[in-house]
C-alpha positions in Angstrom: 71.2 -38.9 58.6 73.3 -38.6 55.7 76.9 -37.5 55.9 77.6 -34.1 54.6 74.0 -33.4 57.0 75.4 -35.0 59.8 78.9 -32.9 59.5 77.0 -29.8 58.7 74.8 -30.7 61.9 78.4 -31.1 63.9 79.6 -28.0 62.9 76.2 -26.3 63.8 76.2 -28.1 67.1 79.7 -27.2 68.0 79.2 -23.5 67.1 76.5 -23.2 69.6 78.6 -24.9 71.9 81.4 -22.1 71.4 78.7 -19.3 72.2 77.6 -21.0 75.3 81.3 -21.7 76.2 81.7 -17.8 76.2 78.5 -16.9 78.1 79.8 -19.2 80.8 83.5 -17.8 81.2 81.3 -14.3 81.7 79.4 -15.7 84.4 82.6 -16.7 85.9 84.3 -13.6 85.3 81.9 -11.9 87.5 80.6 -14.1 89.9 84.3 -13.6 91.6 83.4 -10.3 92.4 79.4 -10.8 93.4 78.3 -9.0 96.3 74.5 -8.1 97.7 75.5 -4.1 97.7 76.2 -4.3 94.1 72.8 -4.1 91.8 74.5 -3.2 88.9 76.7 -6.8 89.3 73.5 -8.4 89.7 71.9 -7.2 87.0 75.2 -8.5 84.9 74.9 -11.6 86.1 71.1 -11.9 85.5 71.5 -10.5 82.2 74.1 -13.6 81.8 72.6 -16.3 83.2 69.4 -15.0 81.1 71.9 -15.3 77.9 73.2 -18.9 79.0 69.8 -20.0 79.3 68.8 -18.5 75.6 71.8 -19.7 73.8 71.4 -23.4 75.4 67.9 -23.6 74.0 69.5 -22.5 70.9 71.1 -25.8 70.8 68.3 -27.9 71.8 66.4 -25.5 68.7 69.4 -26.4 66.0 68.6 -30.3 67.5 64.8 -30.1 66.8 65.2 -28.6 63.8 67.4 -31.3 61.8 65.7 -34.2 63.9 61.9 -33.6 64.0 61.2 -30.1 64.5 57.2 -30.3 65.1 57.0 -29.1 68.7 53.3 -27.8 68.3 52.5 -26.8 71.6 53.3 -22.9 70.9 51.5 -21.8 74.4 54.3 -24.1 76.3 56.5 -24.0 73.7 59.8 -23.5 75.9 59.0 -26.3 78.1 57.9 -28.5 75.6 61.2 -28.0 74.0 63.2 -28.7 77.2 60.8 -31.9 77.9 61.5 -33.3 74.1 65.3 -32.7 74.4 65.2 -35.1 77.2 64.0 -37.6 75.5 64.5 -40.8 73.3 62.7 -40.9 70.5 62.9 -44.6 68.2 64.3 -44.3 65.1 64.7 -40.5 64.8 67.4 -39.7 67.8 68.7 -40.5 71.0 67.9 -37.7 74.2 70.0 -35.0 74.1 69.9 -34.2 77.9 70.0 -35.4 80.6 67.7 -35.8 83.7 69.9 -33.9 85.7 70.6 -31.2 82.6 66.8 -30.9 82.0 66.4 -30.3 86.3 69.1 -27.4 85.8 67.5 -26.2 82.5 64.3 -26.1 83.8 64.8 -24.0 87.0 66.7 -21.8 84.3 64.1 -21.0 82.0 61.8 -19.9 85.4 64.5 -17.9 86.0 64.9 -16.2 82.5 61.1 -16.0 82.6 61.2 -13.8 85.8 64.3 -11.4 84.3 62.3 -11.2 80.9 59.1 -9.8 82.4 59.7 -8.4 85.8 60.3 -4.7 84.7 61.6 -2.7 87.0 61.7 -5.3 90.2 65.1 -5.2 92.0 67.6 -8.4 91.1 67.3 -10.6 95.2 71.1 -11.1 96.0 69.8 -14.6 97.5 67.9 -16.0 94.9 70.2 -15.2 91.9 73.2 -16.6 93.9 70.9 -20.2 93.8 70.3 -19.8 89.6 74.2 -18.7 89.3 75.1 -21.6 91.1 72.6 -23.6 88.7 73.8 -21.7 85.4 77.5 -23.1 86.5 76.6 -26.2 87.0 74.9 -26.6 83.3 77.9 -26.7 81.0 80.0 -29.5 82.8 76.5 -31.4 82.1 75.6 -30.1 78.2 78.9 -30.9 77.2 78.9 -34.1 78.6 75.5 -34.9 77.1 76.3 -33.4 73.8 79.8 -35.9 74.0 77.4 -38.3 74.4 75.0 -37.6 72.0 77.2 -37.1 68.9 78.7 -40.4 69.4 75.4 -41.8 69.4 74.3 -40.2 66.4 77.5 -41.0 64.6 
């Protein structure tokens, strides 16, 4: 990658990062206060972890797109994604997550999946508390891939 690409890539990456940085400190924010006789919490938090999951495959998106960007697979298209970012691929980039990110990713996007398209089905206390614990685990991991990755890259 040339030089002014790879900075312009940084400063792309980093961005993204920020965004994802401010979802989480949401989820935080209200997690303190989650209780089961609260839908309106839980619908926050969905709505958040739903966010966090969209603005992380941003990243993995603005990765694809200045490395190979040819996922052609449009019926799995979110998966596919998620399965490439996890990978190395020889002389065009190093895996950008993790086994353990792409495990908490994964659950995530079943997850947003369900919020996206379950209209008008009540948030379960029980199972969101499992994806919030998952959604707060992720960025500890993506910024310790992305470390990772950049300094391979560079």
């Amino acid at each position: 990658m040339e030089k002014n690409t790879l900075i312009i890539f940084q400063t792309d990456v980093k961005y993204q990062l920020a965004v994802i940085v401010a979802i989480n400190q949401k989820l935080v924010e209200r997690s303190e206060n989650l209780t089961s006789d609260n839908p309106v919490l839980l619908e926050s938090i969905a709505y958040q972890i739903h966010n966090l999951y969209g603005a992380t495959e941003d990243l993995l998106k603005i990765v694809a797109s200045y490395f190979e960007n040819n996922i052609t697979d449009t019926a799995q298209w979110h998966s596919a994604l998620l399965r490439r970012m996890s990978q190395n691929i020889p002389e065009i980039r190093p895996f950008l997550i993790s086994p353990s990110t792409y495990e908490i990713l994964n659950s995530l996007r079943g997850f947003r999946h369900f919020f996206r398209h379950a209209y008008g089905v009540e948030i379960e206390y029980e199972q969101l508390k499992i994806n919030l614990f998952k959604a707060l685990a992720l960025l500890p991991n993506l910024e310790k891939d992305i470390e990772l990755f950049l300094e391979k890259i560079n």
